[in-house]
C-alpha positions in Angstrom: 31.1 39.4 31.5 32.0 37.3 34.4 34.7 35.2 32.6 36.2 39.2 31.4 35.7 40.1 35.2 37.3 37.1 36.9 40.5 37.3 33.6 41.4 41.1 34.6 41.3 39.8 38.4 37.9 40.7 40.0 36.4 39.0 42.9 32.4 37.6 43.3 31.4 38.1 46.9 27.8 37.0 48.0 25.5 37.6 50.2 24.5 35.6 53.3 21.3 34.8 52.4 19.4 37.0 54.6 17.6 40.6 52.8 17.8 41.9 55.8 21.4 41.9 55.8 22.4 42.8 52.9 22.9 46.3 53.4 25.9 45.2 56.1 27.3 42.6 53.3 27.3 45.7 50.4 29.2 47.4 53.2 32.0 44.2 53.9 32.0 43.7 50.5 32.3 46.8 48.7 31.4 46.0 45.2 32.6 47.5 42.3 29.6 46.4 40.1 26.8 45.7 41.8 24.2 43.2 39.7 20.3 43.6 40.9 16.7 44.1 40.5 15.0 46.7 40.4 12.8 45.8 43.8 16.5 45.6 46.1 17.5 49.0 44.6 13.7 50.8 45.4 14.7 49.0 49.4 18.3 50.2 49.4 17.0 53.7 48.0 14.6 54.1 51.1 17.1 53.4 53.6 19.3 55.9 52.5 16.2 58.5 52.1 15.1 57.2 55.9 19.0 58.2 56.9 19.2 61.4 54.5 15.9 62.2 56.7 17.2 62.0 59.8 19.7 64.0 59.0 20.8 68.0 58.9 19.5 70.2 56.8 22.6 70.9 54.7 23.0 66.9 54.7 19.7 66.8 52.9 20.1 69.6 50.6 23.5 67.7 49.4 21.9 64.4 49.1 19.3 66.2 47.0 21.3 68.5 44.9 23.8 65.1 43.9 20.9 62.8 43.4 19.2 65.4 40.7 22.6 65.9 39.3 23.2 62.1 38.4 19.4 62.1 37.4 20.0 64.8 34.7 23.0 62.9 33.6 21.8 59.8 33.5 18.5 61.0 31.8 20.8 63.0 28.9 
């Protein structure tokens, strides 16, 4: 996949090494395809649920009604 990636003109960006950062490198970066485990994505989904939180009501009802949306069609 990477040689297929790299051939149609893709970059690879890393990270700086530092978890705690990584949230501000996805931000520089802005990946296309982001490769992971499942433990980063359960850390990255509770900082958006801490900010979705802190947020209006209507904020929160969107966040919710999308998120069940791409459940259903992911789960279909």
């Amino acid at each position: 996949i990477k040689a297929t990636c790299l051939g149609i003109g893709a970059q690879i960006g890393f990270f700086r090494g530092d978890i705690k950062l990584l949230l501000d490198d996805v931000k520089e970066l802005s990946p296309t395809i982001f490769v992971t485990v499942p433990r980063l994505m359960t850390r990255i989904y509770g900082k958006v649920k801490e900010n979705v939180d802190k947020s209006s009501g209507l904020k929160q009802k969107i966040f919710k009604w999308a998120y069940a949306n791409k459940e259903k069609e992911v789960l279909e």
